[in-house]
Chimera marker file (.cmm) of the C-alpha trace (Angstrom):
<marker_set name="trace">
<marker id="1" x="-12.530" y="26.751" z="3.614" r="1" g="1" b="0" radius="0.5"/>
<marker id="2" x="-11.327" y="25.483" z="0.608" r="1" g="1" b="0" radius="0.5"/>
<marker id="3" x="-7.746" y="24.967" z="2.269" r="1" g="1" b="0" radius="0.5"/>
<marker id="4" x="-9.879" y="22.450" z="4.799" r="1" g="1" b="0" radius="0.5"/>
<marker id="5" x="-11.530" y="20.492" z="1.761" r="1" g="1" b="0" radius="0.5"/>
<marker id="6" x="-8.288" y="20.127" z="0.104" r="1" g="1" b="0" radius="0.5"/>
<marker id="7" x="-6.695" y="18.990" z="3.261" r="1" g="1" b="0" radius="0.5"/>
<marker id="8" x="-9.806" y="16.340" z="3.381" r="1" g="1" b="0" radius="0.5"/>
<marker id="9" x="-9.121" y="15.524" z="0.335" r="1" g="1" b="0" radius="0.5"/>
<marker id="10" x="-5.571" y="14.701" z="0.639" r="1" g="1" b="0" radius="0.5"/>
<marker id="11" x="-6.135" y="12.689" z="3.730" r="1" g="1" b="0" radius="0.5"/>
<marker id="12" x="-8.680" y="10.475" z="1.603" r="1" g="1" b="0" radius="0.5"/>
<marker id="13" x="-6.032" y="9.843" z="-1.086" r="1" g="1" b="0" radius="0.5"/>
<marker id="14" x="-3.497" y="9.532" z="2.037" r="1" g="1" b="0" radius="0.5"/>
<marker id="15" x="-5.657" y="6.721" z="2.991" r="1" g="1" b="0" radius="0.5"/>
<marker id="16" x="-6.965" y="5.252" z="-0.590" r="1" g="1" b="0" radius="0.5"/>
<marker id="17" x="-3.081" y="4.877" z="-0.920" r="1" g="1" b="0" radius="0.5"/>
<marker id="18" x="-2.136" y="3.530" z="2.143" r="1" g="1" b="0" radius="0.5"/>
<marker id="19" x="-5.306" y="0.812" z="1.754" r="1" g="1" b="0" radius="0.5"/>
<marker id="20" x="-3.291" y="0.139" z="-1.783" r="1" g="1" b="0" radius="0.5"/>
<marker id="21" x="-0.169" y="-0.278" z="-0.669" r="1" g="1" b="0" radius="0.5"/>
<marker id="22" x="-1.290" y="-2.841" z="2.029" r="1" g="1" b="0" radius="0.5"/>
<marker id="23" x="-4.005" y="-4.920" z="0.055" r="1" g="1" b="0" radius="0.5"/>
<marker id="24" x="-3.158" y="-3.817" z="-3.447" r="1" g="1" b="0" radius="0.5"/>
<marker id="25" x="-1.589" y="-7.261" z="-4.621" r="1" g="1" b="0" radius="0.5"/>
<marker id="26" x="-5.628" y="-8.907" z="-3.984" r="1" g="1" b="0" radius="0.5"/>
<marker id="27" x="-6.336" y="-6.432" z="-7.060" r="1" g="1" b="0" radius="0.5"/>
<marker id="28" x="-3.509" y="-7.452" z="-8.659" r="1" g="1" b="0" radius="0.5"/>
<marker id="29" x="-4.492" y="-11.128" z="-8.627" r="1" g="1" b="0" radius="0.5"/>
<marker id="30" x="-7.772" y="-9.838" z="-10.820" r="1" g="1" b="0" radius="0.5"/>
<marker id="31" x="-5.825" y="-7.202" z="-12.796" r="1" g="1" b="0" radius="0.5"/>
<marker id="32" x="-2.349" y="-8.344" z="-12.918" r="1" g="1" b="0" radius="0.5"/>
<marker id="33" x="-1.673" y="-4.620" z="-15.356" r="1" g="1" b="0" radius="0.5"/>
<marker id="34" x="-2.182" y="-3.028" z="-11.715" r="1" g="1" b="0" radius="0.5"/>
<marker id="35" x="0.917" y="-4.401" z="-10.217" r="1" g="1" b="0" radius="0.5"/>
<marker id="36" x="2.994" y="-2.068" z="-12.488" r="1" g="1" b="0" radius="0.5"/>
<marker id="37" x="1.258" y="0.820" z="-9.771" r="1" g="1" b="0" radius="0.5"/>
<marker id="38" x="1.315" y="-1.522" z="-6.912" r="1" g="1" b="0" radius="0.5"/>
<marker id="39" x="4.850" y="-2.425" z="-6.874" r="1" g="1" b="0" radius="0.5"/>
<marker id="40" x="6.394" y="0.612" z="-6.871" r="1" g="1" b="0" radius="0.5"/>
<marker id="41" x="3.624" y="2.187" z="-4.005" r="1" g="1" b="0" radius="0.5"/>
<marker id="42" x="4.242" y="-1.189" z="-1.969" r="1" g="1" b="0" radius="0.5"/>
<marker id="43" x="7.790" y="-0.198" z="-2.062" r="1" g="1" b="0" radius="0.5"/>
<marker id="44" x="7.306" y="3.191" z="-0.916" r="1" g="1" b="0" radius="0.5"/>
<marker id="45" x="5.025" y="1.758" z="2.055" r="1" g="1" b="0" radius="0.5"/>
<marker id="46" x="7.996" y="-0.282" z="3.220" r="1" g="1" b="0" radius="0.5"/>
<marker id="47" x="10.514" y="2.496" z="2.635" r="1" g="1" b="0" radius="0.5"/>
<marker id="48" x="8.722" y="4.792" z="4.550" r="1" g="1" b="0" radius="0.5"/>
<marker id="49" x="7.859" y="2.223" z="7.519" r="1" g="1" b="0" radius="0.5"/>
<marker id="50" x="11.471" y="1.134" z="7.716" r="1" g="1" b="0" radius="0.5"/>
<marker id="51" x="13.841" y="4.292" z="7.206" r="1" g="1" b="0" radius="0.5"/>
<marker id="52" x="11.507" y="6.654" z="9.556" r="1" g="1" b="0" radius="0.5"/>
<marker id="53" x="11.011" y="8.975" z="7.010" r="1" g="1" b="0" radius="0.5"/>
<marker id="54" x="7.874" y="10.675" z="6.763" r="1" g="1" b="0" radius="0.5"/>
<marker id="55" x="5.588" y="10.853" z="3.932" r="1" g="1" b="0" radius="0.5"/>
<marker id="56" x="5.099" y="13.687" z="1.720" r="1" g="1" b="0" radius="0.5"/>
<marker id="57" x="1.372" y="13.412" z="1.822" r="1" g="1" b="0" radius="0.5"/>
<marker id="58" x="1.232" y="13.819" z="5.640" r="1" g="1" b="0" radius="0.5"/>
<marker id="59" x="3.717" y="17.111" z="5.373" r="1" g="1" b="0" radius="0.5"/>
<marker id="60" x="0.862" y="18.430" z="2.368" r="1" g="1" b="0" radius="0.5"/>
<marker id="61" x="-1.849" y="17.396" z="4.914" r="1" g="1" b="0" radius="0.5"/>
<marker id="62" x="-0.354" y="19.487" z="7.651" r="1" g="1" b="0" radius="0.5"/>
<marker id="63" x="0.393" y="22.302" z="5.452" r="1" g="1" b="0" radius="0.5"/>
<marker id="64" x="-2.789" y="22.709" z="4.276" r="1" g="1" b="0" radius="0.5"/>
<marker id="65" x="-4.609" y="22.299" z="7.802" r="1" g="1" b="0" radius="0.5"/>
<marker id="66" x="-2.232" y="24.998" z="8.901" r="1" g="1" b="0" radius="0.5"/>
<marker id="67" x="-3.192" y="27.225" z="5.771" r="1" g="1" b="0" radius="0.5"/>
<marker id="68" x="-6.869" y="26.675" z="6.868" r="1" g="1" b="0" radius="0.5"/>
<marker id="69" x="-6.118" y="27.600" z="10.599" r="1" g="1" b="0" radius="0.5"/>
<marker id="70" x="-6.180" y="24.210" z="12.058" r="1" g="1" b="0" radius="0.5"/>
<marker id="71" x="-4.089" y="22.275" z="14.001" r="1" g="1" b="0" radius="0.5"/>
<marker id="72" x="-1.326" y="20.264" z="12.456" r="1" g="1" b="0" radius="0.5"/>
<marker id="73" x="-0.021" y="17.127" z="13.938" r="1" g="1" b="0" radius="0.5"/>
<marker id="74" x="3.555" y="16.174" z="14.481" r="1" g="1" b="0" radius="0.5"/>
<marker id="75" x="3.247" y="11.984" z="14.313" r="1" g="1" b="0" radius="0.5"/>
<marker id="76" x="2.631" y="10.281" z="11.056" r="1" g="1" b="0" radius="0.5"/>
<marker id="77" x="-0.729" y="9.632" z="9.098" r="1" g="1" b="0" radius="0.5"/>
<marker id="78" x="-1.223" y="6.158" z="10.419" r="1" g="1" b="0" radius="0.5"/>
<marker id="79" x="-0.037" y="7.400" z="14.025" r="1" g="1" b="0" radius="0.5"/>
<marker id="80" x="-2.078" y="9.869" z="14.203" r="1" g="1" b="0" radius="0.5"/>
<marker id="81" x="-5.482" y="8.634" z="12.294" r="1" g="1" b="0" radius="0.5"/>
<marker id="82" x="-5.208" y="4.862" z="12.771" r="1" g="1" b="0" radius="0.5"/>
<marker id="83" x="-2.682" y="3.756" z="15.217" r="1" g="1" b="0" radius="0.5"/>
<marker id="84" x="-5.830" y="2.924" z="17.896" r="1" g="1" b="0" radius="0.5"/>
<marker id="85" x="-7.512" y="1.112" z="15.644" r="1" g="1" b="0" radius="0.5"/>
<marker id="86" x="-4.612" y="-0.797" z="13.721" r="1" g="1" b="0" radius="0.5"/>
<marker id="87" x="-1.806" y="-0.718" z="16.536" r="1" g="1" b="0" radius="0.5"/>
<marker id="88" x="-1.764" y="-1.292" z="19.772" r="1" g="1" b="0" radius="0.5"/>
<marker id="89" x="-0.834" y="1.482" z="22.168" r="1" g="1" b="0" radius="0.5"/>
<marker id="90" x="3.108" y="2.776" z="22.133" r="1" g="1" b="0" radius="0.5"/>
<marker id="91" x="4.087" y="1.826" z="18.292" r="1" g="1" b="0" radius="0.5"/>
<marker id="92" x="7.615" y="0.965" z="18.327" r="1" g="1" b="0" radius="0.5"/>
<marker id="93" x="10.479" y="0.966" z="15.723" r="1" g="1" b="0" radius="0.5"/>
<marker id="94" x="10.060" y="-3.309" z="16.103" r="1" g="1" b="0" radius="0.5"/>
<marker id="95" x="6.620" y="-2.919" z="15.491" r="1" g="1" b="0" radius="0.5"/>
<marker id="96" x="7.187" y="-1.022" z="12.227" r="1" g="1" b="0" radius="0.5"/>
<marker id="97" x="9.737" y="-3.783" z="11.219" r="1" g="1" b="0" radius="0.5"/>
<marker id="98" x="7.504" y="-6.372" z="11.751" r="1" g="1" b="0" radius="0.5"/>
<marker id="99" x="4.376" y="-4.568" z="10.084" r="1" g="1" b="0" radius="0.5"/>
<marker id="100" x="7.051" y="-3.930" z="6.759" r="1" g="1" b="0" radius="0.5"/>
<marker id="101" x="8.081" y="-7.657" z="6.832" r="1" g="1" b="0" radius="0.5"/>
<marker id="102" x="3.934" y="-8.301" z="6.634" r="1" g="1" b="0" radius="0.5"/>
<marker id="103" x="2.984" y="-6.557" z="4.179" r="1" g="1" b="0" radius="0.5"/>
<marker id="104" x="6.332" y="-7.649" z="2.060" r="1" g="1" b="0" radius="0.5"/>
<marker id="105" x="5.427" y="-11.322" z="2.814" r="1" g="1" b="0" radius="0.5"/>
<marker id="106" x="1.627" y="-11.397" z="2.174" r="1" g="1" b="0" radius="0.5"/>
<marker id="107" x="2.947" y="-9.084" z="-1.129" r="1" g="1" b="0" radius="0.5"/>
<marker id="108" x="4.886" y="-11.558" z="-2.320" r="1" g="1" b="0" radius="0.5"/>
<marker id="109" x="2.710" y="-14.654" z="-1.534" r="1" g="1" b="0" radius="0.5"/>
<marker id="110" x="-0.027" y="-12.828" z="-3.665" r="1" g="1" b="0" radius="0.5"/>
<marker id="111" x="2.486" y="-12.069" z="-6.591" r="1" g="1" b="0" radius="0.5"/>
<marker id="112" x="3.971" y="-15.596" z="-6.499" r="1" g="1" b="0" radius="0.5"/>
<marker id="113" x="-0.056" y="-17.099" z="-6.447" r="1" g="1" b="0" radius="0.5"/>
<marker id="114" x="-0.591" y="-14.264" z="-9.352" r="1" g="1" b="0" radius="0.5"/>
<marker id="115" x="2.876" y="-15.712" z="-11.528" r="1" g="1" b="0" radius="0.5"/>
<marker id="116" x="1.923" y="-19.157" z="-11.056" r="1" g="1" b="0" radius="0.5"/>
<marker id="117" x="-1.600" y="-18.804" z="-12.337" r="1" g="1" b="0" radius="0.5"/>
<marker id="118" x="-0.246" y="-16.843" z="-15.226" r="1" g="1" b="0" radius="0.5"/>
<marker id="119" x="2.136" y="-19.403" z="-15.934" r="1" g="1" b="0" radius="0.5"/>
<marker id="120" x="-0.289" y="-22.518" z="-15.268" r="1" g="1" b="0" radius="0.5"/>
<marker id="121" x="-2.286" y="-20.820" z="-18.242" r="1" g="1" b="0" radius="0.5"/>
<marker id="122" x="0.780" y="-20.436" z="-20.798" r="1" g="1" b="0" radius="0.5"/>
<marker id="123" x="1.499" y="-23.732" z="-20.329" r="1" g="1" b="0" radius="0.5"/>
<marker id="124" x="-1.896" y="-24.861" z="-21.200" r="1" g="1" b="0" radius="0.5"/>
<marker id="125" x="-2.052" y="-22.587" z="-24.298" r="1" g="1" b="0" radius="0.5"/>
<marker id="126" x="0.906" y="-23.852" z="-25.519" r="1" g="1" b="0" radius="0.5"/>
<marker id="127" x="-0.111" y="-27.413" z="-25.162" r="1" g="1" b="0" radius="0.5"/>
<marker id="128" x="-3.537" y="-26.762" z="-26.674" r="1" g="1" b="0" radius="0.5"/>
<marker id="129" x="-1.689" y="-24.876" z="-29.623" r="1" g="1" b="0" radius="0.5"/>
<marker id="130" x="0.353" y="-28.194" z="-30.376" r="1" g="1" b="0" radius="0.5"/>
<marker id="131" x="-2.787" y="-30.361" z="-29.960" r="1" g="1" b="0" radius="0.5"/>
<marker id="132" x="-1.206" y="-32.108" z="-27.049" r="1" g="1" b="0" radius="0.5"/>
<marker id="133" x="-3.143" y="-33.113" z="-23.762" r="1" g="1" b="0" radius="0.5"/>
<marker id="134" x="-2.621" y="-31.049" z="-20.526" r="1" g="1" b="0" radius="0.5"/>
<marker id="135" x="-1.077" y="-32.685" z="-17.763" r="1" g="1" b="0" radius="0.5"/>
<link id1="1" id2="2" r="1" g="1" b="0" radius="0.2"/>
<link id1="2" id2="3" r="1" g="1" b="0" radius="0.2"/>
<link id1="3" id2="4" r="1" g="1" b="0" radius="0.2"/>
<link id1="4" id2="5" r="1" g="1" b="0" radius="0.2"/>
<link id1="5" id2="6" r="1" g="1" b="0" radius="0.2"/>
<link id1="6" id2="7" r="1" g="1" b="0" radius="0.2"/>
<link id1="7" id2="8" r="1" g="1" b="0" radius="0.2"/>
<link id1="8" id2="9" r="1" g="1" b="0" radius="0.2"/>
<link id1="9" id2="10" r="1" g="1" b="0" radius="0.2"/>
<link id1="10" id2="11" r="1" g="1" b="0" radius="0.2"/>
<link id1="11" id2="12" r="1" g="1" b="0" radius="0.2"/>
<link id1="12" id2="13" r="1" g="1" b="0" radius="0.2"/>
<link id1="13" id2="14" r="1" g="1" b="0" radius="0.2"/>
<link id1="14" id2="15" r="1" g="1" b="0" radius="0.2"/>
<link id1="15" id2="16" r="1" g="1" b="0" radius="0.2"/>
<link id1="16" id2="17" r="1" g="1" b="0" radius="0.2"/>
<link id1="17" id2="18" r="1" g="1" b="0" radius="0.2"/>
<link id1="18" id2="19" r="1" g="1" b="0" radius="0.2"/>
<link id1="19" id2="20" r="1" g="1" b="0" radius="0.2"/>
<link id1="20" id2="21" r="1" g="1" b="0" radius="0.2"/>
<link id1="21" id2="22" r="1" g="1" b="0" radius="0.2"/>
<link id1="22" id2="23" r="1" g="1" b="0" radius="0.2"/>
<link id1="23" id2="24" r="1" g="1" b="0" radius="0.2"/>
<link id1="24" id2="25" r="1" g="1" b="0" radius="0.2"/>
<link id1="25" id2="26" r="1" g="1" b="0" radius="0.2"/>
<link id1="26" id2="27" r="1" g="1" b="0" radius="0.2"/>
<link id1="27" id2="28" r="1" g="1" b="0" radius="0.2"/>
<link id1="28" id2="29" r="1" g="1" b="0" radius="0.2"/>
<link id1="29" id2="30" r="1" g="1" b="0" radius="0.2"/>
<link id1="30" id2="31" r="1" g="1" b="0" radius="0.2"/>
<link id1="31" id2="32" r="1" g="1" b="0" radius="0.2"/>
<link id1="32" id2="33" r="1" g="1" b="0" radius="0.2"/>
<link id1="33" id2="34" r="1" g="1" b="0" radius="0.2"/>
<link id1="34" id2="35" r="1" g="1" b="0" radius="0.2"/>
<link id1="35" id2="36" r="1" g="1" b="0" radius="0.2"/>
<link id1="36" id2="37" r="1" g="1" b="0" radius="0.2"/>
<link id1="37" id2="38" r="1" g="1" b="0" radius="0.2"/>
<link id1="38" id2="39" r="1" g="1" b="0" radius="0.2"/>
<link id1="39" id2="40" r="1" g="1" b="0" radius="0.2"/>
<link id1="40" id2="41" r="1" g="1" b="0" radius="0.2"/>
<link id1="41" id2="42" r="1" g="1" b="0" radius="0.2"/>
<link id1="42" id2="43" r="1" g="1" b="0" radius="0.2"/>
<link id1="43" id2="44" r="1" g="1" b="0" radius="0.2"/>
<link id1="44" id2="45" r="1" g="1" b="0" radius="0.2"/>
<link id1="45" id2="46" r="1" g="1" b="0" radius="0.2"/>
<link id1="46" id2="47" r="1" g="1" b="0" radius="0.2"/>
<link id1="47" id2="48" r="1" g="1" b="0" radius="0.2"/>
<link id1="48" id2="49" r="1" g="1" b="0" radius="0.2"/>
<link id1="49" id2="50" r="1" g="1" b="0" radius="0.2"/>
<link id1="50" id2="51" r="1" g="1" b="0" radius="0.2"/>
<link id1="51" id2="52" r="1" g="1" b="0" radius="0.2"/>
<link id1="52" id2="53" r="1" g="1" b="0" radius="0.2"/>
<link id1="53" id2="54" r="1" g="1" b="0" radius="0.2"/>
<link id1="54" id2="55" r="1" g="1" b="0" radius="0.2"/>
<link id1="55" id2="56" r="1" g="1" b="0" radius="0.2"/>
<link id1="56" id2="57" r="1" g="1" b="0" radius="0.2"/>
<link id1="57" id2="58" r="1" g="1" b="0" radius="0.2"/>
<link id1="58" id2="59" r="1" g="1" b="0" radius="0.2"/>
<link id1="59" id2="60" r="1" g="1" b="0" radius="0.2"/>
<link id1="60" id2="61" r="1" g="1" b="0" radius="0.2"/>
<link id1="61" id2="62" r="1" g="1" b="0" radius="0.2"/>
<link id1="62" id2="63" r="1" g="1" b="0" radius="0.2"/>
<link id1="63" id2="64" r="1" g="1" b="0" radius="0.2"/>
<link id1="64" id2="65" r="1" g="1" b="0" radius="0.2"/>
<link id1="65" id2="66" r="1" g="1" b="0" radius="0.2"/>
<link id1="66" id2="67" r="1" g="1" b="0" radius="0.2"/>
<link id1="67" id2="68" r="1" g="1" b="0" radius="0.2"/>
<link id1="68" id2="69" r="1" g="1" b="0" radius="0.2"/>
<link id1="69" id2="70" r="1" g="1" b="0" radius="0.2"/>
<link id1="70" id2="71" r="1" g="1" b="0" radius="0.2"/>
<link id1="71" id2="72" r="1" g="1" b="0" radius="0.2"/>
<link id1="72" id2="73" r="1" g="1" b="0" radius="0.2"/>
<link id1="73" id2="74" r="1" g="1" b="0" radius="0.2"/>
<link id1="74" id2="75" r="1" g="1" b="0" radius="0.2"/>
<link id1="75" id2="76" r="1" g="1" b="0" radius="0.2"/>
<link id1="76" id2="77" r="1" g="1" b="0" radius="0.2"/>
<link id1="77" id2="78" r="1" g="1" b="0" radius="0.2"/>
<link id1="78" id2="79" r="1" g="1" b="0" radius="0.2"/>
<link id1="79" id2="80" r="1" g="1" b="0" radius="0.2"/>
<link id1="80" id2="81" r="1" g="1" b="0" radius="0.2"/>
<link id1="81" id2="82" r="1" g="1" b="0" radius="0.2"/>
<link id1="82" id2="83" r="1" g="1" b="0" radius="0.2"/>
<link id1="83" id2="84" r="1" g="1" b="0" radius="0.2"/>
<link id1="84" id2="85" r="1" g="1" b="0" radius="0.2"/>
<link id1="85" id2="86" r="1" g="1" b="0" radius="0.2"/>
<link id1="86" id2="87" r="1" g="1" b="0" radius="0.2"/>
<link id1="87" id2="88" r="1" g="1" b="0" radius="0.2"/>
<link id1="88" id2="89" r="1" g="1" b="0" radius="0.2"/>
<link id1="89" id2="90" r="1" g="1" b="0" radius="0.2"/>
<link id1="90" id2="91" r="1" g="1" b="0" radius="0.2"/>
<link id1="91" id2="92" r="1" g="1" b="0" radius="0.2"/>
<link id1="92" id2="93" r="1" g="1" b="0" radius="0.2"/>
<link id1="93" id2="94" r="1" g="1" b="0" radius="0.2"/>
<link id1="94" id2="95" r="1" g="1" b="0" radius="0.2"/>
<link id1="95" id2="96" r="1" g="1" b="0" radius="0.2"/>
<link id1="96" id2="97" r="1" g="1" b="0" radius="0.2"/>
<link id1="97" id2="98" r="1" g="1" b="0" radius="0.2"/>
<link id1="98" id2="99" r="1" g="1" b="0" radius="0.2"/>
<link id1="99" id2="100" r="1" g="1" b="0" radius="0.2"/>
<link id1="100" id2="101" r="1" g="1" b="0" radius="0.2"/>
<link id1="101" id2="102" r="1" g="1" b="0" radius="0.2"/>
<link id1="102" id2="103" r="1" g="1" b="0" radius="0.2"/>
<link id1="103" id2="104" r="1" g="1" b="0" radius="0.2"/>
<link id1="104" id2="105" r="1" g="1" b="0" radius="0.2"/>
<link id1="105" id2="106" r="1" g="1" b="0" radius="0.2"/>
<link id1="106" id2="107" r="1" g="1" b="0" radius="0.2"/>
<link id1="107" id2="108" r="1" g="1" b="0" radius="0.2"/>
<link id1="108" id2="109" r="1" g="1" b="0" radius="0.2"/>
<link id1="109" id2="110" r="1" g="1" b="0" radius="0.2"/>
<link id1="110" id2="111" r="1" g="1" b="0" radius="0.2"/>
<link id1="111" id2="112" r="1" g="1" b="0" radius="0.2"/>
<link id1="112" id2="113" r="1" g="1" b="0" radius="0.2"/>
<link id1="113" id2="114" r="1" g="1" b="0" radius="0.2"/>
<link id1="114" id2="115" r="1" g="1" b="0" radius="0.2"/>
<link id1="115" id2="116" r="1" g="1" b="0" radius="0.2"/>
<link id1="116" id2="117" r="1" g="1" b="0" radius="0.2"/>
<link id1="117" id2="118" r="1" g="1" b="0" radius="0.2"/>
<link id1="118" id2="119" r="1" g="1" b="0" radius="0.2"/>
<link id1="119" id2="120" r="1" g="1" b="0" radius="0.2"/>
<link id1="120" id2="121" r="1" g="1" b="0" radius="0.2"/>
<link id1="121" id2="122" r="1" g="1" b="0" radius="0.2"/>
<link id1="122" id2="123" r="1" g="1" b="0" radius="0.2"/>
<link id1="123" id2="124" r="1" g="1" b="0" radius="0.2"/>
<link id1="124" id2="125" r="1" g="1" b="0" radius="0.2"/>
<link id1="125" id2="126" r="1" g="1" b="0" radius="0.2"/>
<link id1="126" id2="127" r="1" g="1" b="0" radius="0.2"/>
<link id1="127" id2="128" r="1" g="1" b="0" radius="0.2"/>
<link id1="128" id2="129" r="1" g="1" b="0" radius="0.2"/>
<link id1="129" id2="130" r="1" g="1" b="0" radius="0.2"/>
<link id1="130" id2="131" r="1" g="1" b="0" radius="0.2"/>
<link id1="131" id2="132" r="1" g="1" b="0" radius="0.2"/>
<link id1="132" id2="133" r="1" g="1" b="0" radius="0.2"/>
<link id1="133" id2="134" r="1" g="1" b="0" radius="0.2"/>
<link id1="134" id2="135" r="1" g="1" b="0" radius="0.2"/>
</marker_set>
């Protein structure tokens, strides 16, 4: 039993941390101290999509299913939980290229709206500090 809840458990961080890694830069654009987690877990996210590796969190998953005496499976965690809802049928190595290259672009339009704004708002300290209207 308490092999199944931890395996339940790790699939809800499996997913809390997948959910991150693809919408964490919105967070970021309302606490810009976040992208210090985000970056380095949106890296991961590609790594893992592009190289074919697996992640460790889906080998824990498995491990601890097995422990508890149920079945494993051999596809990844978004294969196996979300691929009918998120993919369409037969995910492909393309596919996973093309789903990396999303989630780098809409990434790094989010971080580029998030440095502008932060920079937009230096600039109109500094001219305040000087006594000098914004332009």
């Amino acid at each position: 039993m308490a092999y199944a809840a931890a395996a339940m458990l790790v699939l809800a961080l499996h997913l809390g941390f997948v959910l991150f890694v693809a919408g964490g830069a919105v967070l970021v654009l309302c606490r810009p101290r976040l992208a210090w987690l985000h970056l380095p877990a949106a890296a991961w996210g590609v790594f893992v999509e592009v190289s074919g590796h697996g992640c460790p969190l889906t080998l824990l998953e498995n491990a601890l299913r097995m422990r508890a005496g149920l079945d494993g499976y051999a596809e990844g965690f978004l294969e196996h939980y979300l691929l009918g809802l998120l993919y369409p049928d037969g995910l492909t190595r393309t596919m996973q290229f093309v789903l990396a290259f999303l989630v780098l672009t809409v990434n790094a339009a989010l971080y580029a709206r998030m440095l502008n704004r932060r920079r937009t708002a230096q600039r109109k300290r500094a001219l305040a500090q000087q006594g000098l209207p914004e332009q």
